[in-house]
N, C-alpha and C positions, 0 to 999 in steps of 0.2 A: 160339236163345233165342226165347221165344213173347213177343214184344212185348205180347201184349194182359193180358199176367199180369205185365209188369215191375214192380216196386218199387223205391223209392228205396231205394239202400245205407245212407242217413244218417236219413230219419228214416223209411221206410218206406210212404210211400203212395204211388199206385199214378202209372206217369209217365206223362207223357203223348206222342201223338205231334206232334212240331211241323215234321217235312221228309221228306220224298219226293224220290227221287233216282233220275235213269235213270243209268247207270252208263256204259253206252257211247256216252251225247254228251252227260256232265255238265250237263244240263238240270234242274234243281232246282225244288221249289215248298214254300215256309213258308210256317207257319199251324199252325193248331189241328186236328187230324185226329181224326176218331172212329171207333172200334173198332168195328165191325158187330158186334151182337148175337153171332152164330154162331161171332164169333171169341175172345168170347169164355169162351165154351163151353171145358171142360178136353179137352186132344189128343182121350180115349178116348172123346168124347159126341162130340166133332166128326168122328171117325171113323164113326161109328155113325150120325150121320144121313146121312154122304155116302154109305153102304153102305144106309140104308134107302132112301133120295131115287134111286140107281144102279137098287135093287128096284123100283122104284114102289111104295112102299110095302107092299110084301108083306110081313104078319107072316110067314107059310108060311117065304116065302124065306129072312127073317132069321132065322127059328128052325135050317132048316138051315144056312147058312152060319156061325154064332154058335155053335152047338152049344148052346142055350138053347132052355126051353122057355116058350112061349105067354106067360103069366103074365108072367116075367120081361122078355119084350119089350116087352110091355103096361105095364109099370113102369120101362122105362128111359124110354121115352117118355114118360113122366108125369113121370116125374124131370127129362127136360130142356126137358117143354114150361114146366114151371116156375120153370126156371132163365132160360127168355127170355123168361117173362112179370114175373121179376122186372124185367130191365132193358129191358120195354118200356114206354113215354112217347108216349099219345098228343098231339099236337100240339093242344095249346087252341082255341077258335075265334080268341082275340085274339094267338094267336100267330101263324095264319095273316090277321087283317086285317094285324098289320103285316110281316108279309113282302112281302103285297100292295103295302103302301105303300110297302117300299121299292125293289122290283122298278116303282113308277112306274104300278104298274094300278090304284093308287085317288088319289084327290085328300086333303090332309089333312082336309080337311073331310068327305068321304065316312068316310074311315077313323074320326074321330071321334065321327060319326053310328052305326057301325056298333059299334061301343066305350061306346057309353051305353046 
């Protein structure tokens, strides 16, 4: 099952992950887990960058191995560079001062200063 595409049986949106588990010394950790971009990418694109990424990026290569011409690679590419630029989020400035502040690298008062 591709976790990163699960949905709820009952009312259908999407689950989430909340535990990580080694299996051969039942060492566990909960919490809120987030799906890495790539993963969540459909099997057949996540296929297709691990074979472009193996390439170094060679259209050339991808066109042989794929049995696909030029164009089409050129457009799968575009088709998934846009599917990770949908679920990307860059991180605000004020979301990085209060990281800072909670990691203890700025004072509240700095943080505040930096926030107005």
């Amino acid at each position: 099952m591709d976790i990163s595409k699960a949905k709820c049986n009952s009312c259908g949106q999407p689950m989430e992950i909340k535990r990580l588990e080694c299996s051969p010394c039942g060492v566990s950790t909960e919490g809120e887990f987030e799906v890495p971009p790539l993963a969540r990418l459909s099997d057949e694109d996540q296929v297709f960058v691990h074979a472009f990424v193996r390439h170094h990026g060679s259209i050339k290569k991808m066109e042989k191995l794929l049995g696909i011409s030029y164009p089409t690679v050129k457009n799968r590419l575009r088709a998934i560079t846009t599917a990770l630029d949908a679920n990307f989020e860059a991180p605000s400035a004020n979301t990085k001062v209060l990281q800072a502040l909670a990691a203890g690298e700025l004072s509240v008062e700095a943080a505040l200063d930096k926030l107005s």
